[in-house]
C-alpha positions in Angstrom: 21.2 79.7 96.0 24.0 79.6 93.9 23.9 78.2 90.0 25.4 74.8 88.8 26.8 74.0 85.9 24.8 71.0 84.0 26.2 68.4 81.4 22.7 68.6 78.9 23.0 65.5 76.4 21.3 66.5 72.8 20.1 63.1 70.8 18.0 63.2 68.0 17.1 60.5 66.3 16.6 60.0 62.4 14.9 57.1 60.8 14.7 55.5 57.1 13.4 52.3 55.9 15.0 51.1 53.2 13.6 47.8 50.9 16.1 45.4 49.8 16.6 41.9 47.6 17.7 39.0 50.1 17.1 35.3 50.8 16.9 36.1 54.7 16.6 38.5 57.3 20.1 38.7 58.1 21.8 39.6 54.8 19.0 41.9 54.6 20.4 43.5 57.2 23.9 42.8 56.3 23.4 44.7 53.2 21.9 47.9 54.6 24.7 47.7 57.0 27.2 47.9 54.1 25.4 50.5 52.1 25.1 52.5 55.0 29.2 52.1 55.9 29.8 52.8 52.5 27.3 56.2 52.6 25.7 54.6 50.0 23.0 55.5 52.4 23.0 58.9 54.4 20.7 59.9 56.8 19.5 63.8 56.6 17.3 66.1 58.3 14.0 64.7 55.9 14.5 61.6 58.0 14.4 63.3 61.3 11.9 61.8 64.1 12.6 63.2 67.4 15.0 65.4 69.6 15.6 64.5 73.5 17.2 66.5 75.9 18.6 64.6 78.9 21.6 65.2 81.5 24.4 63.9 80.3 26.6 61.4 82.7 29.1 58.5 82.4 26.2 56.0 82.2 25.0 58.0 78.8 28.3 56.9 77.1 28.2 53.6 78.2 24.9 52.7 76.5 25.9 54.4 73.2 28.8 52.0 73.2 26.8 49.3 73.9 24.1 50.5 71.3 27.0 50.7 68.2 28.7 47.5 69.1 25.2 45.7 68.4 25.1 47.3 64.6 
């Protein structure tokens, strides 16, 4: 039987939660979101949660698209 050669996608995932002054859910979020664009707030290995190891195809790329456009 002869070998293939595998795309192997790496994600791992890193987590914070971070408390913050606002009069609704939404600028909540709106300020984290502007913090973290500014690196105000950085994400580092203490944060880290979890590694997966998946095959990597078009489909992966797709979602991660999807998954930033909703930030």
């Amino acid at each position: 039987m002869k070998e293939k050669i595998y795309e192997i996608e790496i994600e791992e995932t890193l987590q914070r939660v971070v408390k913050v002054k606002a009069f609704n859910l939404s600028e909540a979020i709106d300020k984290v979101k502007d913090k973290y664009d500014n690196e105000e707030i950085v994400l580092d290995a203490s944060d880290y949660i979890d590694t997966k190891f998946n095959e990597y195809n078009d489909n992966s790329i797709i979602k991660k698209q999807h998954s930033y456009a909703e930030r």
